[in-house]
C-alpha positions as CSV (number, residue, x, y, z in Angstrom):
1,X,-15.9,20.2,17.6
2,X,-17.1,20.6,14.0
3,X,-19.2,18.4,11.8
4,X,-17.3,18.2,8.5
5,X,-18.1,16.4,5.5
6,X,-20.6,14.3,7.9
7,X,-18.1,13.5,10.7
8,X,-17.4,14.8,14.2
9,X,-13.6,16.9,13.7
10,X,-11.3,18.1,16.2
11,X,-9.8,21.5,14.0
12,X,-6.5,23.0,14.5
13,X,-4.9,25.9,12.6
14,X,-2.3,28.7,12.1
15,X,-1.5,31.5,10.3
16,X,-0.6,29.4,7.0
17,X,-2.4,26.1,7.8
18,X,-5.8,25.2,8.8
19,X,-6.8,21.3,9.3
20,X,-9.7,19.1,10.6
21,X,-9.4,15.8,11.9
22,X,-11.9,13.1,12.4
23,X,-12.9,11.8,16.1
24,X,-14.0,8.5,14.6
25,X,-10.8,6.9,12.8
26,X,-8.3,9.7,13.7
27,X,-8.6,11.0,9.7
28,X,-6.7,14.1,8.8
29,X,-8.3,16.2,6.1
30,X,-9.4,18.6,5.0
31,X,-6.5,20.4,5.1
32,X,-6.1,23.9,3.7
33,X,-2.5,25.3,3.1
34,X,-2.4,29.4,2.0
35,X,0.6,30.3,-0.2
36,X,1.2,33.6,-1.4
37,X,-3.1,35.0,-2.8
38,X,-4.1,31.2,-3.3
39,X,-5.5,28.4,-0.9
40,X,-4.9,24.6,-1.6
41,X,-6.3,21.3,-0.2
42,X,-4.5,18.3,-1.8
43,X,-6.3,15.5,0.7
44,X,-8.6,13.9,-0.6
45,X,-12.6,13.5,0.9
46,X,-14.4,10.5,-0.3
47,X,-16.8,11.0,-3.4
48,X,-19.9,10.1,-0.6
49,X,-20.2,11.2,3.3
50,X,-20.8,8.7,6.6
51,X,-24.0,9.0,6.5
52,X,-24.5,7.5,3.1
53,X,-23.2,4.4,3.9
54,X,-24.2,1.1,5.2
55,X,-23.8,0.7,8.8
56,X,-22.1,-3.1,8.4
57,X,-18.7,-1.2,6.6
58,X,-16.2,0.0,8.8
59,X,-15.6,3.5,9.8
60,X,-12.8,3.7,7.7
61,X,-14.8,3.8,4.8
62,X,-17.2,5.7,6.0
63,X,-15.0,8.8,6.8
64,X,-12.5,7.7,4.1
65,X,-10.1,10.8,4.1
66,X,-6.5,12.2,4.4
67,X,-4.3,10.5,6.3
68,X,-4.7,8.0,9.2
69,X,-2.7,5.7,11.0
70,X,-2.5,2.2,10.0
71,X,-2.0,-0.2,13.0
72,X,-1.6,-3.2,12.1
73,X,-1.2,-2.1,8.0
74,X,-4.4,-4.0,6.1
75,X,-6.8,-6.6,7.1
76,X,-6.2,-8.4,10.5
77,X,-8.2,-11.8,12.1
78,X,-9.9,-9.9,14.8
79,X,-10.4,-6.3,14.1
80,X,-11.3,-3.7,11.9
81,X,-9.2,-3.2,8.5
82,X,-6.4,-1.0,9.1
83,X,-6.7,-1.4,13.0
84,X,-8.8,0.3,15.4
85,X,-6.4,3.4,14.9
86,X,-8.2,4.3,11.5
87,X,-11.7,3.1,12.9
88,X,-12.8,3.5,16.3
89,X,-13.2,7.2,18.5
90,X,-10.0,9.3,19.8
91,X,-10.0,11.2,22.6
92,X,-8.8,14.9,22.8
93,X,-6.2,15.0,25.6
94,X,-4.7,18.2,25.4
95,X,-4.4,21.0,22.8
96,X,-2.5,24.5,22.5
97,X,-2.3,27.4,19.4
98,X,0.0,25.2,17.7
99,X,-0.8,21.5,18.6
100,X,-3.8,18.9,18.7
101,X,-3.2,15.5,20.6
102,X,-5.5,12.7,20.6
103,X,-5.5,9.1,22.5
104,X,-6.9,5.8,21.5
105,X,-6.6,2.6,23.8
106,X,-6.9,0.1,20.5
107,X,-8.1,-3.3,21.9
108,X,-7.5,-4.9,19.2
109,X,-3.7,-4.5,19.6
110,X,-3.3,-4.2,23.3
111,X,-1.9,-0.4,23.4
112,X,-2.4,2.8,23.7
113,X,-1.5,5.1,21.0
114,X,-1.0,9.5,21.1
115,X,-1.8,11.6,18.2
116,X,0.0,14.4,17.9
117,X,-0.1,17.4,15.0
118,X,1.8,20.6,15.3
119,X,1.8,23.3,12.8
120,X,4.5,25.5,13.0
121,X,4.3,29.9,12.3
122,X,5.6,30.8,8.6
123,X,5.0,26.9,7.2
124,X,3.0,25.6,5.5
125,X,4.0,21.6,6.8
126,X,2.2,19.8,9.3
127,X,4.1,17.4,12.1
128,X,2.5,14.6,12.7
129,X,3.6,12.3,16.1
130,X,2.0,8.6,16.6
131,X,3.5,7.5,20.1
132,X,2.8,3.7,20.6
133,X,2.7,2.2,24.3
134,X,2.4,-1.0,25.3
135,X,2.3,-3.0,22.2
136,X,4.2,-6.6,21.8
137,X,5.0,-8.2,19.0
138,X,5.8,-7.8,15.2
139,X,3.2,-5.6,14.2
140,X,3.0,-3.7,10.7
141,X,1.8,-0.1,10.6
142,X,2.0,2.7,8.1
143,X,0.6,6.5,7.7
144,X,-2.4,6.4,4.6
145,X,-2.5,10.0,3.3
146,X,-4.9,10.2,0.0
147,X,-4.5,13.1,-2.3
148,X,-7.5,14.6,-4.5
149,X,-6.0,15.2,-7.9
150,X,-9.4,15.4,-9.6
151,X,-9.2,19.3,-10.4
152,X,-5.2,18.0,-12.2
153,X,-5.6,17.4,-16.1
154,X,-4.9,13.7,-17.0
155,X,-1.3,12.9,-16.4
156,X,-0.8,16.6,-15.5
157,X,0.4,15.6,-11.6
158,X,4.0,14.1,-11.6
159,X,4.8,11.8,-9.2
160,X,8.1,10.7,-7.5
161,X,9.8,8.7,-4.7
162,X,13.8,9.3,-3.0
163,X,15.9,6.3,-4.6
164,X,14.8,3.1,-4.5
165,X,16.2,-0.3,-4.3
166,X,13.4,-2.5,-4.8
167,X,9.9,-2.1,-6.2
168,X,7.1,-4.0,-7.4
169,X,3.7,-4.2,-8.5
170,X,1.4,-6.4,-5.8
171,X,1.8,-9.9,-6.0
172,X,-2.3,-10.9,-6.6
173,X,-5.0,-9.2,-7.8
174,X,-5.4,-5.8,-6.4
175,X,-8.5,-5.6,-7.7
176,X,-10.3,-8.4,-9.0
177,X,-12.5,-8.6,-11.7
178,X,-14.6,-11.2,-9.7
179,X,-15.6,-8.4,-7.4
180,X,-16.7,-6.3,-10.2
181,X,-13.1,-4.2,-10.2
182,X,-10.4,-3.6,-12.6
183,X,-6.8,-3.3,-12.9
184,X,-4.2,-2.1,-15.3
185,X,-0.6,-3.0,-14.1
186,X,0.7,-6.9,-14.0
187,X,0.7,-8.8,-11.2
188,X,4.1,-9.0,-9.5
189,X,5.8,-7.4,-11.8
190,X,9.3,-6.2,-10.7
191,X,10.5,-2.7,-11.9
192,X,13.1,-0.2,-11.3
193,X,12.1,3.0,-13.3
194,X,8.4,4.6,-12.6
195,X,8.2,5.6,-15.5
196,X,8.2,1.9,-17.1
197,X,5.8,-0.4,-15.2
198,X,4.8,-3.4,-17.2
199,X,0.6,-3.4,-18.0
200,X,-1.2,-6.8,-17.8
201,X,-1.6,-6.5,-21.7
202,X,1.6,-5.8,-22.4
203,X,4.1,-2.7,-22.8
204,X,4.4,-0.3,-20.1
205,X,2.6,2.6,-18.7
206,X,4.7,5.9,-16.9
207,X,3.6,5.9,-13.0
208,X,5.1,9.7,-12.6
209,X,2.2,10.9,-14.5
210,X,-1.0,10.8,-13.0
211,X,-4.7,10.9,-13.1
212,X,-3.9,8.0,-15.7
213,X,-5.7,4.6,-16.4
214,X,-9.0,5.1,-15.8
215,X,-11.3,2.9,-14.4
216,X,-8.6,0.7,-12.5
217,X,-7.3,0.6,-9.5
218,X,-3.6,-0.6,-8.8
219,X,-1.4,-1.0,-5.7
220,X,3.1,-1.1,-6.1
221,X,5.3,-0.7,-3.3
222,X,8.7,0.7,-3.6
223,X,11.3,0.1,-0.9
224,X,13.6,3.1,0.0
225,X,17.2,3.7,0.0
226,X,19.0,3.9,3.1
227,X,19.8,7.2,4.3
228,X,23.0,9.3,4.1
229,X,25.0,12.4,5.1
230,X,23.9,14.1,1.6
231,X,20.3,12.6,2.3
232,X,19.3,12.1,5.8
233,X,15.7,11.5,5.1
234,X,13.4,9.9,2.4
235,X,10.5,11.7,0.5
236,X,7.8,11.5,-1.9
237,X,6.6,14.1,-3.6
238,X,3.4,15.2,-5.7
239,X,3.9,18.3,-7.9
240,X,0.3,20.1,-8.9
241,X,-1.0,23.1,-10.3
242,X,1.2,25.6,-9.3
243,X,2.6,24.0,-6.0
244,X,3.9,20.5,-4.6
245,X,3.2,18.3,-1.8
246,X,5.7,16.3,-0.3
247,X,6.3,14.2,2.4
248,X,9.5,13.4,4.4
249,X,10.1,10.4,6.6
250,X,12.8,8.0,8.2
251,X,13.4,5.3,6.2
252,X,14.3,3.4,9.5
253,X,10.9,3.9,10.7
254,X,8.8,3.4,7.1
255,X,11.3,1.3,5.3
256,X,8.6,1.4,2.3
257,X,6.3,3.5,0.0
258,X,3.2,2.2,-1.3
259,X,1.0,4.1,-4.4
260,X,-2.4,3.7,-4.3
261,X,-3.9,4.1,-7.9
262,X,-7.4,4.7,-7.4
263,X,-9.0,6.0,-10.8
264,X,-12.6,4.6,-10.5
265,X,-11.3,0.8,-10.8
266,X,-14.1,-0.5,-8.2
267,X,-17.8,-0.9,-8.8
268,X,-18.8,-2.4,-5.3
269,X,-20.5,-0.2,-2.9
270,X,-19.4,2.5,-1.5
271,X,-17.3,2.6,-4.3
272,X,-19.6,2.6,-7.3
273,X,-16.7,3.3,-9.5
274,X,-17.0,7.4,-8.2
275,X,-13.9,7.1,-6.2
276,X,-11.6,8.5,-9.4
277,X,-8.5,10.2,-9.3
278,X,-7.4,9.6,-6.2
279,X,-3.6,9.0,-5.0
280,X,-2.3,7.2,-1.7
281,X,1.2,7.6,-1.1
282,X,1.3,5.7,1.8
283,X,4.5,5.3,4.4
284,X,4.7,2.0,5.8
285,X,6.2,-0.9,7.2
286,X,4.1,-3.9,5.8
287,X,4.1,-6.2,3.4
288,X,2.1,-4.4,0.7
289,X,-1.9,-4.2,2.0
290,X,-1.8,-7.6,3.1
291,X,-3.0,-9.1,6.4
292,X,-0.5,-8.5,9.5
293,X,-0.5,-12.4,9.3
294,X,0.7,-12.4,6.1
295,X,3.4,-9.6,6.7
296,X,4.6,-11.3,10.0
297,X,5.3,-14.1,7.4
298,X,8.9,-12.0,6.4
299,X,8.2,-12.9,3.0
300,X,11.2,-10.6,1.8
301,X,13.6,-10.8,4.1
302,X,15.6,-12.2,1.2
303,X,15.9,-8.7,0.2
304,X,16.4,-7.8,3.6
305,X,13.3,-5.5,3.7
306,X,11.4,-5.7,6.7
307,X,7.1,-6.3,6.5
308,X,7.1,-6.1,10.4
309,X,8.5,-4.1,13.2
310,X,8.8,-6.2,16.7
311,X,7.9,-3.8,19.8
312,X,8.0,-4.5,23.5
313,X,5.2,-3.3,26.2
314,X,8.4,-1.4,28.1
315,X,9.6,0.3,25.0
316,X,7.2,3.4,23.5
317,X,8.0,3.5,19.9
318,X,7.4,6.9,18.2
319,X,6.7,7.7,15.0
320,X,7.0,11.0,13.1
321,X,6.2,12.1,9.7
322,X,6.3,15.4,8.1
323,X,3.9,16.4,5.0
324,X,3.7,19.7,3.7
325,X,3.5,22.0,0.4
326,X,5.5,24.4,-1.3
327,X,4.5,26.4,-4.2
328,X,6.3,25.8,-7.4
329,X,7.2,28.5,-10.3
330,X,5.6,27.1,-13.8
331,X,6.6,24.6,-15.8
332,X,7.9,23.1,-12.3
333,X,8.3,19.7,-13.4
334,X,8.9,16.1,-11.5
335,X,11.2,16.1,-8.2
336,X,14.0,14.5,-8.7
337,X,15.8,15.7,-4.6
338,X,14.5,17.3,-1.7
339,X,17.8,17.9,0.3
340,X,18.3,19.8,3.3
341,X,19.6,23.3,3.3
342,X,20.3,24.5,6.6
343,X,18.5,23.0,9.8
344,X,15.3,24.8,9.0
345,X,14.5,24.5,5.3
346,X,14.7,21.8,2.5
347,X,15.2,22.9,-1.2
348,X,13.4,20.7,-3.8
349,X,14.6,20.7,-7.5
350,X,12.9,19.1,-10.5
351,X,13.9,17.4,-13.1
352,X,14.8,20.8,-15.1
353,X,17.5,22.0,-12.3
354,X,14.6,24.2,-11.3
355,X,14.8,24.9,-7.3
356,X,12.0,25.6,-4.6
357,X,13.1,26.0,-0.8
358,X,10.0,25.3,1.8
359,X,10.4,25.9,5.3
360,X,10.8,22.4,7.1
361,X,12.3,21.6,10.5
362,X,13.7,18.0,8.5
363,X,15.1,16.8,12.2
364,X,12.0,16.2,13.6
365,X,11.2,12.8,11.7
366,X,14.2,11.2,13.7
367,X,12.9,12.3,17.4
């Protein structure tokens, strides 16, 4: 085990892929992906390390990273934000050249959950594999990956989700200018394009384009399409300097995608407005980052979109995501598909008819 950027990390790697993951929280990052004479790392590591950081905040600020699961999705009664998943210490249970697997027993929801992330020879995608046993109830959950697009001029990163039948800005204050934090996009607003999300002081602002609005903080969440033949998955994607990062899931499974704006909008510690430039496009079933209280509440099932998921001790629920990268010619502009071609590959084509094909074993995300 490696100390990196201040915490404990179990490492895993291959000949395209090397990653670190946290023992405390289960964090993934960083994460270094080669294509072609160039090395990238699109997760992000938080402007400050563990160590710097009062011991009364939860772990999952204090190794704020990558990606981590989410069980239950936001603040809960009893418990640590974002579950004992992101927070307390997992265990390595078994490990080979191409896999890592880690084990929590979460108290705080009764169950015991397996980590597993497999990298695959000639890819450049990581699989990632959250079996959950003996949980019962409606729970929400969701995968949290964070991208650094600090080093990407303003509004240089473009930014896009599948199709979408429902979307909208959170419902209260995201962050509230009584807690010393700021935010640019109004309250509840309902959209359907990205690129036109109504700002609190009027007019719109373009959500595809990003670093944008500094010094806020915002929070939207955008409910997938169902799947079809054509499109058997849903993805978001991120496109970069040269290269983009995408992520593919089952819609089933995550029926939502939540963007987490953070461009230096919070002044409280350990925030101290440094945290800038930072992206969450976060998987989930949950209703926005409210409490699991709150999202057990089924507050949209008018629009027939589900907040919770119900499990049963005798049933193990799996859930699998992919994320990977794939460089991109220039001038590569925003994804507009990600489509299957073949078992083994996806291609991805931008918004100029331009078209990248990455190496993905798609399939996986359904079992």
């Amino acid at each position: 085990m490696k100390t990196i950027h201040g915490a404990p990390s179990f490492s895993l790697s291959s000949d395209l892929v090397s990653l670190h993951v946290t023992q405390d929280g289960g964090h993934l990052a960083p994460v270094e992906f080669k294509l072609a004479e160039r090395t990238v790392s699109p997760y992000a590591l938080a402007p400050w390390k563990p160590d710097e950081i009062d011991d009364d905040l939860p772990v999952l600020l204090k190794s704020l990273r990558g990606d981590f699961l989410c069980l239950p999705f936001g603040p809960q009664a009893e418990g640590p934000p974002h579950g004992e998943t992101a927070n307390n210490q997992w265990h390595l249970t078994s490990e080979s050249e191409n896999s890592l697997s880690l084990e929590i027993e979460a108290s705080d929801v009764s169950a015991k959950v397996t980590k597993t992330i497999s990298l695959r020879p000639g890819q450049t995608a990581i699989y990632y594999d959250h079996r959950i046993s003996g949980l019962e109830g409606n729970f929400s959950y969701g995968n949290h990956p964070i991208l650094d697009l600090s080093q990407v001029e303003e509004g240089k990163a473009r930014v896009s989700v599948s199709p979408f039948r429902w979307a909208s800005v959170y419902p209260e204050y995201f962050s509230n200018p009584a807690d010393g934090a700021n935010q640019a996009l109004k309250i509840g607003a309902i959209f359907t394009d990205l690129s036109e999300v109504p700002l609190t002081e009027g007019g719109t602002t373009d959500l595809t384009r990003y670093p944008s609005r500094p010094a806020t903080d915002d929070l939207v969440m955008i409910v997938s399409e169902g799947t079809t033949e054509q499109q058997p998955f849903a993805w978001s994607a991120v496109v970069m300097d040269g290269y983009v990062w995408f992520s593919l899931k089952n819609p089933a499974d995550f029926p939502a995608t939540m963007f987490w704006l953070s461009n230096g909008g919070r002044s409280a510690h350990p925030w101290d407005s440094r945290h800038t430039a930072r992206l969450g496009i976060e998987e989930v079933c949950s209703h926005f980052c409210d409490s699991v209280d709150i999202s057990r509440k089924d507050l949209l099932c008018n629009l027939a979109i589900p907040t919770t998921r119900k499990f049963a001790k005798t049933e193990p629920v799996t859930l699998r995501i992919i994320q990977a990268v794939a460089a991109t010619p220039e001038g590569f502009g925003l994804v507009t598909s990600i489509t299957p071609a073949g078992e083994n590959s996806v291609t991805i084509i931008d918004e100029n008819g331009d078209a990248v094909e990455a190496k993905v074993n798609w399939g996986f995300v359904f079992g």
